[in-house]
C-alpha positions as a Markdown table, in Angstrom:
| # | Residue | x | y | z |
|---|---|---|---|---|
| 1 | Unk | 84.5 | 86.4 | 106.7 |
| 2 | Unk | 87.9 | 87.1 | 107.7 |
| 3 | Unk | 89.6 | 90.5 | 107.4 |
| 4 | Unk | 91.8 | 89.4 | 104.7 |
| 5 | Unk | 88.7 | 88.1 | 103.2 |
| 6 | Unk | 87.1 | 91.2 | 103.3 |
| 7 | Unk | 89.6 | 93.5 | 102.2 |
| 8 | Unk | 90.5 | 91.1 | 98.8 |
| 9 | Unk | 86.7 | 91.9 | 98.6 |
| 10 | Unk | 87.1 | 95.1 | 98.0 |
| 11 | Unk | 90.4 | 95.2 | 95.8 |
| 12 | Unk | 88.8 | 92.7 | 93.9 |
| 13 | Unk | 86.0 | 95.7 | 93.2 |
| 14 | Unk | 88.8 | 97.8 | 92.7 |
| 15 | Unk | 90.4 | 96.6 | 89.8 |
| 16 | Unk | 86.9 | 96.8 | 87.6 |
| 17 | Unk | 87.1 | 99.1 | 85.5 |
| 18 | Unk | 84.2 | 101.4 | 86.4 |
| 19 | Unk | 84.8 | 100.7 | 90.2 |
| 20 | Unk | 84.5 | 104.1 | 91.9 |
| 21 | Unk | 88.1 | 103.8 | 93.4 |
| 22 | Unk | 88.0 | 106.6 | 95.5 |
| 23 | Unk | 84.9 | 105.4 | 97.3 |
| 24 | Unk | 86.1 | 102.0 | 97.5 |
| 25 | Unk | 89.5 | 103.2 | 99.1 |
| 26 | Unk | 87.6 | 105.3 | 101.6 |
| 27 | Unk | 85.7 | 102.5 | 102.7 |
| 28 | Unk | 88.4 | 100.4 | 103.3 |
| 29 | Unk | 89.9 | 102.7 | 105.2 |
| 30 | Unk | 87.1 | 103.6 | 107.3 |
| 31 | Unk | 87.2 | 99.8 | 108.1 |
| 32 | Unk | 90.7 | 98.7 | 108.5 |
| 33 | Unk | 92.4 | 102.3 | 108.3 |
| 34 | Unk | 94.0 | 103.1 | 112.9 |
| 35 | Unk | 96.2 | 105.8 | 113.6 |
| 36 | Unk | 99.4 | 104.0 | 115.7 |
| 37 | Unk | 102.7 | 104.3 | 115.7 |
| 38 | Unk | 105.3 | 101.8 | 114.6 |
| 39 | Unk | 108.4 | 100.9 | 115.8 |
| 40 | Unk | 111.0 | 98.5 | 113.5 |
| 41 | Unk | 114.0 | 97.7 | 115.5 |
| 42 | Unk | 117.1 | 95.9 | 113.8 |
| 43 | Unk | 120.5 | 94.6 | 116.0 |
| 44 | Unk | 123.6 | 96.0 | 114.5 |
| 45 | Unk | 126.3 | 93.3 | 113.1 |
| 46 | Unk | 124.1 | 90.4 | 111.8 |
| 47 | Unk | 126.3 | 89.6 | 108.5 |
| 48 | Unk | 129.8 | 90.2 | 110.7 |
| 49 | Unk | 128.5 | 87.8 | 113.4 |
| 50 | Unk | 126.9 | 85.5 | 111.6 |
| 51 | Unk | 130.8 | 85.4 | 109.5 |
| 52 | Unk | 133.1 | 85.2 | 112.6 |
| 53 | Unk | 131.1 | 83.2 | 114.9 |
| 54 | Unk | 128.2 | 81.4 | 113.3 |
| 55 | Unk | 124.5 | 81.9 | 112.8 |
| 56 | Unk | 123.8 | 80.0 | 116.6 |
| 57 | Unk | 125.7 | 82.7 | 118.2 |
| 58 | Unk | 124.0 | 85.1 | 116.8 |
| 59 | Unk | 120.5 | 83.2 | 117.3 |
| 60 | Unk | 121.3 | 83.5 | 120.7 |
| 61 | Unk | 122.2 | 87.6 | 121.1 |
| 62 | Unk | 118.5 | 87.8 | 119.4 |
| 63 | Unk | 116.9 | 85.7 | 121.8 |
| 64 | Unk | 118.9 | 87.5 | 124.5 |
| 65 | Unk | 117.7 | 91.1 | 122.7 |
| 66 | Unk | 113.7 | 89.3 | 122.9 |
| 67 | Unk | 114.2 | 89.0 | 126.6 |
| 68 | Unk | 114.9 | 92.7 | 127.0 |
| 69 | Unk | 113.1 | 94.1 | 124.7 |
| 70 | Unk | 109.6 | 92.4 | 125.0 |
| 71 | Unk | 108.8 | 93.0 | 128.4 |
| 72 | Unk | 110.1 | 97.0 | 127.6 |
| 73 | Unk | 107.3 | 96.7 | 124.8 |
| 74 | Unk | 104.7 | 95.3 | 126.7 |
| 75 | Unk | 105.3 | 97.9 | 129.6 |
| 76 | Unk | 104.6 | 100.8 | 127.2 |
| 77 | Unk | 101.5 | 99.1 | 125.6 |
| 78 | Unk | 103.2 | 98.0 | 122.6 |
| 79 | Unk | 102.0 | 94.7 | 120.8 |
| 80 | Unk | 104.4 | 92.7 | 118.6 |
| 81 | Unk | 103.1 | 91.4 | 115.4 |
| 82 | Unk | 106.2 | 90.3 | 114.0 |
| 83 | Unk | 109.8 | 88.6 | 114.4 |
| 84 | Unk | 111.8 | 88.8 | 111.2 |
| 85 | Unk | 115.2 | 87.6 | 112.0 |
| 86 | Unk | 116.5 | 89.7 | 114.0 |
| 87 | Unk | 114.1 | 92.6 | 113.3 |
| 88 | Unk | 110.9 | 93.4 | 115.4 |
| 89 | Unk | 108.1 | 94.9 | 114.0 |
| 90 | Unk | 105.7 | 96.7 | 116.9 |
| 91 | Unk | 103.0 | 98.8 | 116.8 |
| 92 | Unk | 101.7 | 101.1 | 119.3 |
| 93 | Unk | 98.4 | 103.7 | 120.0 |
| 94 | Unk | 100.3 | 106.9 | 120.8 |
| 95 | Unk | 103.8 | 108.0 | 119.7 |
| 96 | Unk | 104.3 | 108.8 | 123.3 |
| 97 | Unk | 104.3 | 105.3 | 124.2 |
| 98 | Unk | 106.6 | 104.2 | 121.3 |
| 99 | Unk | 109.3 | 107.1 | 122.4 |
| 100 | Unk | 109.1 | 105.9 | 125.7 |
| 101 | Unk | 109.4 | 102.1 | 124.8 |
| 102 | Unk | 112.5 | 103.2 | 122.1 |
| 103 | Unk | 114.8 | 105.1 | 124.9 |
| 104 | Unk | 113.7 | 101.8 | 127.5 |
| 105 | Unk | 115.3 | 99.6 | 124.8 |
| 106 | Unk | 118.5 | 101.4 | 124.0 |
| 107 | Unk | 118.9 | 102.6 | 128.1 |
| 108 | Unk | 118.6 | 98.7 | 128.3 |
| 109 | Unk | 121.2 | 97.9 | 125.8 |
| 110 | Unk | 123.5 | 100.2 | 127.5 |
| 111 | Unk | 122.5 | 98.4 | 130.8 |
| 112 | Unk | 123.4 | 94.9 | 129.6 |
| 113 | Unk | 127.0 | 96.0 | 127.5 |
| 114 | Unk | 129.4 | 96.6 | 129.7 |
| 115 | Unk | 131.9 | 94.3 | 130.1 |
| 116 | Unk | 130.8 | 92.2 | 127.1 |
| 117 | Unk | 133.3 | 91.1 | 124.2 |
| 118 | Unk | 132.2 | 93.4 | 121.1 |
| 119 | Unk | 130.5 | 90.2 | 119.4 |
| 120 | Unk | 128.1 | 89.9 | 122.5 |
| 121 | Unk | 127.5 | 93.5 | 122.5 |
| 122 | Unk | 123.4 | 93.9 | 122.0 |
| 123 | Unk | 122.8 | 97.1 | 119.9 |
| 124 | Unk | 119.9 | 97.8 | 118.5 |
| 125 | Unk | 118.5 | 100.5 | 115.9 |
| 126 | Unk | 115.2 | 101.9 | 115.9 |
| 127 | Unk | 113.1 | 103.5 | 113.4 |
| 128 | Unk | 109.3 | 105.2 | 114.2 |
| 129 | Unk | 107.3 | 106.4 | 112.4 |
| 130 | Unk | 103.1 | 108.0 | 113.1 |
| 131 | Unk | 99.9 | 107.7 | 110.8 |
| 132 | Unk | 97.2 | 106.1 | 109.8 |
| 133 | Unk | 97.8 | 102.4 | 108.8 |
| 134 | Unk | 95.8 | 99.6 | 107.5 |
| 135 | Unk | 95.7 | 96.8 | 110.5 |
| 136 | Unk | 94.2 | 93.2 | 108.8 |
| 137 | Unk | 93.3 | 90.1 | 111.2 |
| 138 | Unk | 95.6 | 91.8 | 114.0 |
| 139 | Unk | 98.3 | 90.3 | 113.0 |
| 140 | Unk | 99.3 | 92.2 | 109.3 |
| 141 | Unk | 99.7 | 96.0 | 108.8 |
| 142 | Unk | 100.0 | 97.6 | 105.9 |
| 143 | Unk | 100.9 | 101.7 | 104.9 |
| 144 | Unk | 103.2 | 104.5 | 104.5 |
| 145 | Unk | 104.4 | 104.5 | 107.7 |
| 146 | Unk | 105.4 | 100.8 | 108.3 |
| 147 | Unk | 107.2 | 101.4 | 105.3 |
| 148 | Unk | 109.6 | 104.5 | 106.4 |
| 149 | Unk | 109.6 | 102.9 | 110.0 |
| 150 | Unk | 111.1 | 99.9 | 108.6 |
| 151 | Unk | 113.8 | 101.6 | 106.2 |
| 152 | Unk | 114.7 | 103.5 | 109.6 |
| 153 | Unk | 115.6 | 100.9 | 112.0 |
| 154 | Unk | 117.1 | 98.3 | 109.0 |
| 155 | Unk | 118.5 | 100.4 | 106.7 |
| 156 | Unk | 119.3 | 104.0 | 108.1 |
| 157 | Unk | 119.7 | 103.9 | 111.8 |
| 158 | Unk | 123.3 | 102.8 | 113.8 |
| 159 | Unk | 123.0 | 101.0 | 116.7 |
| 160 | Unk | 121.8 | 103.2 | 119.7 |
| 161 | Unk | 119.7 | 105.4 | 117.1 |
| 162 | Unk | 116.1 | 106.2 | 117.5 |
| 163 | Unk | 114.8 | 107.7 | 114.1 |
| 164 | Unk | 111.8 | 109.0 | 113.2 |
| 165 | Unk | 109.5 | 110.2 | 110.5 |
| 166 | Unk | 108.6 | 114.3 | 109.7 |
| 167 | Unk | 105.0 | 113.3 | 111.3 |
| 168 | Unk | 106.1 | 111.1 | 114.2 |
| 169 | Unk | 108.2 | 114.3 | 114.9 |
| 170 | Unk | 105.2 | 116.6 | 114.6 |
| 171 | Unk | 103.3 | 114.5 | 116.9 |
| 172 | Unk | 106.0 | 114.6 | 120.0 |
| 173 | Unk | 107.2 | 118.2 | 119.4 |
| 174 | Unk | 108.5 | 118.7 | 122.5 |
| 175 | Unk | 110.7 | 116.1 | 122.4 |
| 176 | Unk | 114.6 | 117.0 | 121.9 |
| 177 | Unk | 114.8 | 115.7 | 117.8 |
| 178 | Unk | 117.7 | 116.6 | 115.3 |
| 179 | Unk | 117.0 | 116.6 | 111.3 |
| 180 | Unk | 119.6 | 114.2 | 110.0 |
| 181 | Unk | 118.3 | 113.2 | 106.5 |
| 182 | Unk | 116.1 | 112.4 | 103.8 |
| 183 | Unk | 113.6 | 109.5 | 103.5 |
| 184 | Unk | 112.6 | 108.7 | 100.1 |
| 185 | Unk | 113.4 | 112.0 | 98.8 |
| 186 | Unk | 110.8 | 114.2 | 100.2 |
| 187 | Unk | 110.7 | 113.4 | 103.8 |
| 188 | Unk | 112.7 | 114.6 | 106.2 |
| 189 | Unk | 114.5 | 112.4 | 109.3 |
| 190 | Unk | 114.9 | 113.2 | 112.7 |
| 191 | Unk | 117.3 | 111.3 | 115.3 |
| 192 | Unk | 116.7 | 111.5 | 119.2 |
| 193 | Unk | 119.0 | 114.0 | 120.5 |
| 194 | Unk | 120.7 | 112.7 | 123.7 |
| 195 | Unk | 120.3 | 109.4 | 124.0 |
């Protein structure tokens, strides 16, 4: 039985309607449930590339981003489960390792920049976030987290901006953070300071 199998298992027991949901969500996660960070990255510019110069062009500044992101990734013991476009979707064991891997990325876009037309310009934005996720199969990962980490780096951050959730924050304290917003009404945002 796969993991997918298994967990539509025990949403299948869920929806009965004496199933002991409590219990049932405790067991799932005490079987799928990891602590990890998560990293969603986005490049800044796809729909004003994609307008001036063409969707190969900009094919081609994500496979350039791939080549130095992935090896940044794999340095700081990152595993990639996902290319969306020009998104990445990354998980990690520690925050400490995703921090590290997020300033590798944007010191490496910096690297790479100068001297480049502003439509080959590589700029990426990152959102993190820390907690307890659901990981199915290895490949799929599901929770609160991967949520806020994705509206982050798609949706909130600009490019060169590492964001992170209230409880990514708590978990590198020492690390030089600035609040700078809401996330979904309740949470609160921090952006790297100094990058």
């Amino acid at each position: 039985m796969t993991d997918a199998d298994e967990l539509n298992s025990f949403l299948a027991q869920r929806r009965l309607a004496d199933a002991d949901r409590a219990a049932i969500d405790a067991a799932i996660y005490a079987r799928f449930g990891r602590v990890q960070a998560v990293m969603f990255t986005d490049l800044v510019g796809f729909s004003r590339v994609v307008e001036a110069f063409g969707i190969v062009h900009f094919l081609q500044l994500i496979q350039e981003s791939e080549t130095l992101f992935m090896p940044l990734i794999a340095q700081h013991g990152g595993v990639c489960l996902k290319h969306e476009g020009d998104s990445l979707l990354v998980l990690f064991d520690t925050p400490q390792q995703a921090l590290a891997a997020a300033k590798a990325m944007v010191d490496a876009t910096l690297a790479a920049n100068p001297g480049r037309a502003p439509e080959d310009r590589i700029e990426v934005c990152i959102g993190l976030g820390y907690g307890t996720v659901l990981r199915i199969d290895n490949d799929e990962v599901w929770g609160a987290e991967v949520n806020a980490a994705s509206k982050l780096g798609e949706e909130m951050a600009k490019g060169g901006e590492v964001l992170v959730t209230d409880t990514f924050r708590q978990a590198v304290s020492d690390e030089p953070f600035v609040a700078c917003g809401e996330l979904f009404g309740s949470r609160k945002v921090y952006s790297l300071f100094g990058l």
